[in-house]
C-alpha positions as CSV (number, residue, x, y, z in Angstrom):
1,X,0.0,0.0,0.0
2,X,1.8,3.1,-1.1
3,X,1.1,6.0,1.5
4,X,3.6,8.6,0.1
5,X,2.4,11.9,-1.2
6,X,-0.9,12.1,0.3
7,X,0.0,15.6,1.6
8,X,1.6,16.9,-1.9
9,X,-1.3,14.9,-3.7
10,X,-4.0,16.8,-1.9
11,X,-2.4,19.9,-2.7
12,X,-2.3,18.9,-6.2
13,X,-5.9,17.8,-6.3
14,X,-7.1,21.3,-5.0
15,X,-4.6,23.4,-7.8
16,X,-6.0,21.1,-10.2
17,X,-9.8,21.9,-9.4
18,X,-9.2,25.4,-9.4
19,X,-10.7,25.8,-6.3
20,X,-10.0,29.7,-5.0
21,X,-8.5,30.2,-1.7
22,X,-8.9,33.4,-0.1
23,X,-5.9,33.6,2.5
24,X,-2.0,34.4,0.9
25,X,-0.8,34.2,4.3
26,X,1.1,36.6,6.5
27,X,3.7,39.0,5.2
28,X,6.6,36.8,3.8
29,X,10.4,36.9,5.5
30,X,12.2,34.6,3.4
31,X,15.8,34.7,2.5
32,X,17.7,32.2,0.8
33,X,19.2,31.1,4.0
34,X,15.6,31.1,5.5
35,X,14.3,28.5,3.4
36,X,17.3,26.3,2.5
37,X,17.7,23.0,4.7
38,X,15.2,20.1,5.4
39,X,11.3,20.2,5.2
40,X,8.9,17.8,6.7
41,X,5.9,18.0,4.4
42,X,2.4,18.8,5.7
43,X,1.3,15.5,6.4
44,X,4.7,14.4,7.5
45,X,4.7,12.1,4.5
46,X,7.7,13.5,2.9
47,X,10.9,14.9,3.7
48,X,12.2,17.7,1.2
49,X,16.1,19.0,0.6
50,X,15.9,22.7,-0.4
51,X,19.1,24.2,-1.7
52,X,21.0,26.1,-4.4
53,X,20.7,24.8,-8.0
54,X,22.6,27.5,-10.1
55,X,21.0,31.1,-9.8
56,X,18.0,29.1,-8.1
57,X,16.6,27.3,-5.4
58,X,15.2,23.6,-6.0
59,X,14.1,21.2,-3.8
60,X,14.5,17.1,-4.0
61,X,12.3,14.2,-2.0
62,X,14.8,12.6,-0.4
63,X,12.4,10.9,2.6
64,X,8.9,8.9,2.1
65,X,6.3,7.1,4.3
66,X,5.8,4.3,2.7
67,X,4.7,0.5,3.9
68,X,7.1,-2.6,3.0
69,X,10.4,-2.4,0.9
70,X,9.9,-1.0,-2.6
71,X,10.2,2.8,-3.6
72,X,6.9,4.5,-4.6
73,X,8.0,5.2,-8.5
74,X,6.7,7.8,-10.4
75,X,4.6,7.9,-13.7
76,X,7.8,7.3,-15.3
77,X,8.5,4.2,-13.8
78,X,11.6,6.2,-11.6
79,X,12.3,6.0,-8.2
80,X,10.7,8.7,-6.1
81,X,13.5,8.5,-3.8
82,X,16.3,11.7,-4.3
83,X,13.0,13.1,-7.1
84,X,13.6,16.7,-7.8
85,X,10.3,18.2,-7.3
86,X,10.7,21.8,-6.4
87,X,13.0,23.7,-9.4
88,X,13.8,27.2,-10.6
89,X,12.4,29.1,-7.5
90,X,13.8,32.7,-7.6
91,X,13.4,35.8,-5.7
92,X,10.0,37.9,-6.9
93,X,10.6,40.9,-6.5
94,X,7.5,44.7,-5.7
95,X,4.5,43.6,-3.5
96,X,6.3,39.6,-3.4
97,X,9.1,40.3,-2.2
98,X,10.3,37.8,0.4
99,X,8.5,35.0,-1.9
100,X,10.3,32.9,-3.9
101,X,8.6,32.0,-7.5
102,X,9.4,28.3,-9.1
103,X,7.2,25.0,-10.1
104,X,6.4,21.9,-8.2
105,X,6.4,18.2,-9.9
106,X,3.4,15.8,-9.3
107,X,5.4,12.5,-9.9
108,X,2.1,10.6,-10.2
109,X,1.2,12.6,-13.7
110,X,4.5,14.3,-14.2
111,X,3.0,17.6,-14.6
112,X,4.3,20.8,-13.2
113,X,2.8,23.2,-11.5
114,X,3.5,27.0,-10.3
115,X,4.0,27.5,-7.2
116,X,5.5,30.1,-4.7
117,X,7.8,29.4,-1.1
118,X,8.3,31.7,1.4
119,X,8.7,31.8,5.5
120,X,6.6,33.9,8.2
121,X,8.4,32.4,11.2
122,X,11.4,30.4,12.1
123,X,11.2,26.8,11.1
124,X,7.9,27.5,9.2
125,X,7.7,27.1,5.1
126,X,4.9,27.5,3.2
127,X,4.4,26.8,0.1
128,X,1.4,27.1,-2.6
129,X,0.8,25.4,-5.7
130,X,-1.6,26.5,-8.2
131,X,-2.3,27.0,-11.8
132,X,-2.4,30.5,-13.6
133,X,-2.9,33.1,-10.5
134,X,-2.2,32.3,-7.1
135,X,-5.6,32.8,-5.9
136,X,-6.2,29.1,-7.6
137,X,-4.7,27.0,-5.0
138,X,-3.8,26.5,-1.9
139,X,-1.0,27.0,0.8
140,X,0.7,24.0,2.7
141,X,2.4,25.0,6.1
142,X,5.7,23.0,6.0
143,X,8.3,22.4,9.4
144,X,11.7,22.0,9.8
145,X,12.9,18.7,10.2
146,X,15.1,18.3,12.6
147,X,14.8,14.7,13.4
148,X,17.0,10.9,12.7
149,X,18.5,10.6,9.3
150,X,16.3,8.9,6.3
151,X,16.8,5.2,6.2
152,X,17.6,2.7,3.6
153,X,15.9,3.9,0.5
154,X,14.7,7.2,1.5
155,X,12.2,5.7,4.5
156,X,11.3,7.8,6.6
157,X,11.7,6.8,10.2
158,X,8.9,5.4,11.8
159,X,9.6,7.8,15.2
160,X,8.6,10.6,12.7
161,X,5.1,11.4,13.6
């Protein structure tokens, strides 16, 4: 039974419908520093690597809940273990500023997606996916992750609640 990307999935389901969401969030502090580092995903179903990739940030899966031994694989038939799912987030710039603007993969369809990342609070990322304005999707509210390494294939521990 594959549990992996419930979190991301639901976020993808709602950019997908187009349903409008009303709230953008609190006023955005993020600096490169601020969001670079380890992410536990919504639904802790995920651990995300944000870093430099050239000019820009980009973000790989490089922890999954998953049940038994074998990798959840994409619709490509790859691994999702190491996937890079967040690329070419740069710095927007006027009313923005402090959000970084980039796409996010869903590995199940292999479409991409805009999305935005930005921090209101130490430790705190959020990040919203949507398609064509903002106001078409929704924000996810991701934590720093802080705990055990990621074990044999990209597992994430099970003391990670």
């Amino acid at each position: 039974m594959r549990k992996v990307g419930v979190g991301v999935a639901a976020l993808l389901a709602i950019v997908v419908s187009g349903k409008p969401s009303v709230s953008l969030s609190a006023e955005p502090l993020a600096t490169e520093a601020a969001l670079t580092g380890y992410w536990l995903s919504q639904d802790h179903d995920g651990v995300f690597k944000i870093d430099r990739c050239g000019q820009n940030l980009c973000g790989h899966l490089i922890g999954l809940r998953y049940d038994g031994t074998d990798v959840p694989h994409g619709h490509d038939g790859k691994s999702e273990c190491d996937l890079l799912m967040l690329t070419d987030f740069q710095p927007m710039e006027g009313s923005n500023k402090g959000r970084w603007a980039g796409h996010i993969l869903d590995p199940d369809t292999g479409h991409l997606y805009d999305s935005q990342i930005w921090t209101t609070q130490p430790d705190v990322l959020k990040l919203r996916g949507y398609i064509g304005l903002p106001i078409f999707g929704e924000t996810q509210t991701w934590t720093r992750y802080k705990g055990p390494a990621m074990g044999p294939v990209c597992k994430i521990p099970d003391s990670v609640k």
